[in-house]
PAPA-924140 format. One line per 3 residues: number of its first residue (from 1); their letters; for each residue x, y, z of C-alpha. Coordinates in Angstrom, 2 decimals, decimal comma, padded with zeros to 5 digits, m for minus. Layout:
! PAPA-924140
NUM> A> X/Y/Z | ... $
This chain:
! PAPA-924140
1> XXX> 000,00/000,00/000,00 | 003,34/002,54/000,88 | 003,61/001,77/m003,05 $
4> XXX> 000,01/002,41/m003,87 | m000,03/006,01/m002,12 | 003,88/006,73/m003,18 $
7> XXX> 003,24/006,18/m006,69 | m000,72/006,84/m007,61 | m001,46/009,66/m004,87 $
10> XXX> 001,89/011,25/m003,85 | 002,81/010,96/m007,68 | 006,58/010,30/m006,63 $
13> XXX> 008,73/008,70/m009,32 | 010,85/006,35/m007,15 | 011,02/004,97/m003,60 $
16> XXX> 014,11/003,30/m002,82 | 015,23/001,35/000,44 | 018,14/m000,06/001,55 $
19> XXX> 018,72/m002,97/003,79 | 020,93/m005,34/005,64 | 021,56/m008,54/002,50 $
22> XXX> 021,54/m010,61/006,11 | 017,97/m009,84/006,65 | 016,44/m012,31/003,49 $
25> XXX> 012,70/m012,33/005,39 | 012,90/m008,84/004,49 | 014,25/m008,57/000,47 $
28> XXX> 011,54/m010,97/m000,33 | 009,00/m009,05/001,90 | 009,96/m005,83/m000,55 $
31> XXX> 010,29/m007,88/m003,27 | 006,61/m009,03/m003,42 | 005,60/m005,06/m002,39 $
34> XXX> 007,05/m004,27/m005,51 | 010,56/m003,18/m004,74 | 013,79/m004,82/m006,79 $
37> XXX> 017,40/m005,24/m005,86 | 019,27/m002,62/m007,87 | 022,73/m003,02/m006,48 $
40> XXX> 024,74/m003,69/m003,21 | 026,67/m001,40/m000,55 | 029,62/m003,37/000,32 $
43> XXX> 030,29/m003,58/004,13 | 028,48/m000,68/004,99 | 026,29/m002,29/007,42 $
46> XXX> 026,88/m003,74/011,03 | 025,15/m007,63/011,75 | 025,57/m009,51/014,85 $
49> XXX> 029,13/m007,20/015,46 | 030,09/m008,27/011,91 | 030,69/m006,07/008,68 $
52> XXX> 027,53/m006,45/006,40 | 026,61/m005,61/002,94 | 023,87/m003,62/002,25 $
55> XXX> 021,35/m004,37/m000,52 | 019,73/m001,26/m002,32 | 016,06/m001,90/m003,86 $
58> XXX> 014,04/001,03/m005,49 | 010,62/000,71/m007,09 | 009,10/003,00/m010,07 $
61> XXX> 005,34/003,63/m010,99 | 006,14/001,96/m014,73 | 006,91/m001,57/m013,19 $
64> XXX> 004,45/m001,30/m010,17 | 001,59/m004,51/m010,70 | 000,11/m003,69/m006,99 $
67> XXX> m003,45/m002,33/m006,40 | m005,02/001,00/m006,81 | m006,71/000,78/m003,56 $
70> XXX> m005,71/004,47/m001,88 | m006,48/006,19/m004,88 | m009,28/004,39/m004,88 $
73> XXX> m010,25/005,18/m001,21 | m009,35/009,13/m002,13 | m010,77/009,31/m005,14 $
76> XXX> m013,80/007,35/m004,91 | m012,74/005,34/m008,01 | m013,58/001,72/m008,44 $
79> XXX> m009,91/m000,11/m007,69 | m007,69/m001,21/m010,87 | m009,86/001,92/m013,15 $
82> XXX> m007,77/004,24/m015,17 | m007,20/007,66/m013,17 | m008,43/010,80/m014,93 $
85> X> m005,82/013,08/m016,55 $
């Protein structure tokens, strides 16, 4: 939904993240939000006391396949219709 609002709402044009390539639960959570690995940070980040690489993942409106629900909600358009110009 972060997606939904950022991109259909907010009108951003990318949302990027960045997180600890330890912490796989998470890359796949982002992964099915939308999000994609676009590169790594190496040894930027700290896990367990231990250097750790960082994995960068951004998401753009042009490749987002998620709902319309908030503009939906705001809007008062039936979810998945074409917004208005």
């Amino acid at each position: 939904m972060v997606l939904d609002w950022a991109f259909h709402i907010t009108a951003l044009r990318c949302v990027h993240l960045s997180v600890i390539a330890q912490n796989t639960g998470a890359i796949r959570a982002y992964e099915k939000a939308g999000f994609r690995i676009v590169g790594t940070r190496r040894r930027t980040g700290s896990w367990l006391g231990q250097p750790a690489d960082e994995v960068i993942m951004d998401a753009v409106p042009e490749e987002y396949e998620g709902p319309r629900l908030v503009e939906a909600a705001v809007l008062g358009a039936e979810p998945g219709a074409p917004s208005s110009p």
